[in-house]
N, C-alpha and C positions, 0 to 999 in steps of 0.2 A: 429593471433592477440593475445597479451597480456592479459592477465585475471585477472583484478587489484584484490587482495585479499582480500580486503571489501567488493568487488561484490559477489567474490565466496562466502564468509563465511554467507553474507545475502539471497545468490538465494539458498545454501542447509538448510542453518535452517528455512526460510521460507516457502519451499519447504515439508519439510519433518515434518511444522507443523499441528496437528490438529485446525481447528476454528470452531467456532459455532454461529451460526446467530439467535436469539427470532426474528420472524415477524411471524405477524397473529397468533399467538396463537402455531405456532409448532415449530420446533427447527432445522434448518438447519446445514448440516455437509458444511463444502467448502474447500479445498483446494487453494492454493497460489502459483502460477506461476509467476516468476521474470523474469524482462530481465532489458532492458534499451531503452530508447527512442535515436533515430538515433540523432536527435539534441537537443543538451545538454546534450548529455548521462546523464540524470536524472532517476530512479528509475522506472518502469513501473510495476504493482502489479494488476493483476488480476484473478479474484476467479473462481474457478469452482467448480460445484454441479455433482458428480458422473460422472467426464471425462467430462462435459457441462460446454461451460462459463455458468458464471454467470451474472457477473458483474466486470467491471474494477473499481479499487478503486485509478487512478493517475489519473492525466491530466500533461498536460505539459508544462507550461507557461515561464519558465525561468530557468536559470541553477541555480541549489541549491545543497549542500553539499548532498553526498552517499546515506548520511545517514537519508535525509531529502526529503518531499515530498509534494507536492499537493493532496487536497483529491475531489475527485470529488464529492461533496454532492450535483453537480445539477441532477446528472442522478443517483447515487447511495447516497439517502439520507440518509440508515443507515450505509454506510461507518466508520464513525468514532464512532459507538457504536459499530461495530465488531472491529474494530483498537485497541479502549480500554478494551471494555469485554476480549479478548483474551491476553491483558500485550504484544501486538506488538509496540505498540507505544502511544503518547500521541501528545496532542494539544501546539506548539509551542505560541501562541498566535499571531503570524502574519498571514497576509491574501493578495493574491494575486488576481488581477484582471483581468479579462478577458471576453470584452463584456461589459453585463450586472448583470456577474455572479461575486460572490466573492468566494475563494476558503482556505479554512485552510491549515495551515503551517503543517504536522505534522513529528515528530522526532521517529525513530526507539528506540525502547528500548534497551538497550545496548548489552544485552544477544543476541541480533538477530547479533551483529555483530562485538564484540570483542572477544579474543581469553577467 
């Protein structure tokens, strides 16, 4: 299988970033594990704490550009405060539905996936 080059260049520099999580008063380290979701091949971005998930920061509602994602803030509500505190992405202002739940649009920072 082909390895489209915006995936590589987003699954090593995401990969090989350091993040940092403020909850409760102390300061988590997480790292970022990329792949892609089987249908829509959409973006799949989930954290782990020293080799342990974490916490998954996509969901997966609909196909949306590379570079663009869903943020889970129903099960992981400070998702988009580590996405910003860290300069990996920002809030597109669209919102996607599913269920009951609503989900933010958000856009990779460019550094995560241009040359």
């Amino acid at each position: 299988m082909k390895i489209d080059p915006m995936f590589d260049a987003i699954k090593k520099r995401l990969e090989a970033a350091e993040c940092f999580l403020k909850k409760d008063g102390k300061v988590i380290k997480l790292q970022f594990h990329v792949d892609q979701y089987a249908q829509f091949k959409n973006l799949m971005i989930q954290t782990y704490e020293d080799g342990f998930p974490y916490a998954r920061i996509t969901v997966n509602i609909k196909h949306l550009p590379l570079n663009m994602f869903a943020v889970d803030t129903n099960n992981f509500p400070e998702a988009e405060e580590l996405l910003k505190s860290n300069g990996v992405a920002h809030n597109t202002g669209i919102w996607l539905h599913s269920g009951f739940c609503e989900y933010p649009v958000y856009e990779l920072e460019k550094w995560v996936y241009e040359e």
